[in-house]
C-alpha positions in Angstrom: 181.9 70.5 175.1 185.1 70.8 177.2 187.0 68.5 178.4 188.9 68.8 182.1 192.1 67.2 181.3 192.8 66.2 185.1 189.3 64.6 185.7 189.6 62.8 182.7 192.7 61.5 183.7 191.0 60.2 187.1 188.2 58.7 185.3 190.5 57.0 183.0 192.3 55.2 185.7 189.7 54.1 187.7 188.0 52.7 184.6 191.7 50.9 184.1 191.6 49.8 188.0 187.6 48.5 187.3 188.7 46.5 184.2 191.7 44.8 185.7 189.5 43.7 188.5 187.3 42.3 186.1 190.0 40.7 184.8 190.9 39.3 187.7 188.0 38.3 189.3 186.6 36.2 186.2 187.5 32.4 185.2 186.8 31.5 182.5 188.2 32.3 178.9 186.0 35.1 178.3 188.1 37.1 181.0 189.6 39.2 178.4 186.3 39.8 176.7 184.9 41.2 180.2 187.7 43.4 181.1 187.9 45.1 177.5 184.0 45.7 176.9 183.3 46.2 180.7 186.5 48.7 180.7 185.2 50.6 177.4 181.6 51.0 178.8 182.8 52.1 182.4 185.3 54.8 180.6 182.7 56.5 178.4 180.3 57.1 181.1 183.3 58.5 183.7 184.7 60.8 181.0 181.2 62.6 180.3 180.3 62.0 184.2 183.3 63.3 185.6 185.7 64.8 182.9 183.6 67.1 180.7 181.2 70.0 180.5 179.0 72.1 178.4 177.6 74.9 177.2 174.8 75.2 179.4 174.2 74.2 182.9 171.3 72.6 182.6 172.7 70.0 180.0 176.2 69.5 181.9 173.7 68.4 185.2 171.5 65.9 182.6 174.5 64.5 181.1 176.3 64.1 184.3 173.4 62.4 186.4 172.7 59.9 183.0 176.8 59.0 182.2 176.5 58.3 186.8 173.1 56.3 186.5 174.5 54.2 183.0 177.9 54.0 185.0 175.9 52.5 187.8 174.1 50.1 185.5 177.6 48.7 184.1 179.3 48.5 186.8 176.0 46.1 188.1 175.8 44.3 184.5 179.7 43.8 184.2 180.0 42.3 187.8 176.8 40.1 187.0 178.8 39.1 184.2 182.1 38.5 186.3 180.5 35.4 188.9 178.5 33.8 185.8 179.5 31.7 182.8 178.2 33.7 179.5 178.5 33.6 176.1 180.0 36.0 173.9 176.7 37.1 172.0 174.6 37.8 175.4 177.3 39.5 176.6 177.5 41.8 173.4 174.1 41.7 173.0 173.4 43.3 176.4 176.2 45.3 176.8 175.8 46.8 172.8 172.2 48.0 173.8 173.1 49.1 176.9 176.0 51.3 175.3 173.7 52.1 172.3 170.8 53.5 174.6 173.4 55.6 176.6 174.9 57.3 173.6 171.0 57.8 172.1 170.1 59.5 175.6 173.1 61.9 176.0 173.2 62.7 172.1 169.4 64.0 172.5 170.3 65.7 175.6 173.0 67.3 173.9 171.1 68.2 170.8 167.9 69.6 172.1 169.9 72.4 174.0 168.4 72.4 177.5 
């Protein structure tokens, strides 16, 4: 695995940028909550979407399109998130798995060599 320092760097600020509007756009005391988790989430899947690369090809394009699709699906679960009142387990309930079954997918992506 390599890492592109310059693309990670971009993926690292817009994951900053996404968390502070979190932050901002939530009410309730769970704000910091939101913008930390949702922030974490949003930066592992831009940093193997964006900022790294592989061996072979064929794994960098899975990895890539799976980090972009899970991106998607935080991005949608964290804004949900951001216009509702939740409580702290939900919220690290659903978020956890989500994060969990992202880092099962791309592990066996990575380790069957394709």
């Amino acid at each position: 695995m390599k890492i592109n320092f310059i693309k990670t760097l971009i993926a690292v600020a817009i994951s900053l940028l996404i968390a502070y509007g979190f932050y901002s756009f939530h009410e309730s005391e769970n704000k910091f909550l939101l913008s930390i988790g949702g922030g974490i989430f949003i930066l592992i899947t831009l940093i193997l979407g964006l900022g790294s690369s592989f061996e072979l090809s064929r794994s960098t394009t899975l990895i890539r399109t799976v980090s972009m699709i899970f991106f998607g699906i935080a991005l949608t679960s964290n804004l949900i998130f951001s216009f509702i009142k939740f409580s702290v387990p939900g919220y690290v309930l659903t978020n956890g798995l989500l994060l969990l079954v992202f880092c099962f997918i791309e592990y066996s992506i990575f380790k069957a060599k394709q």
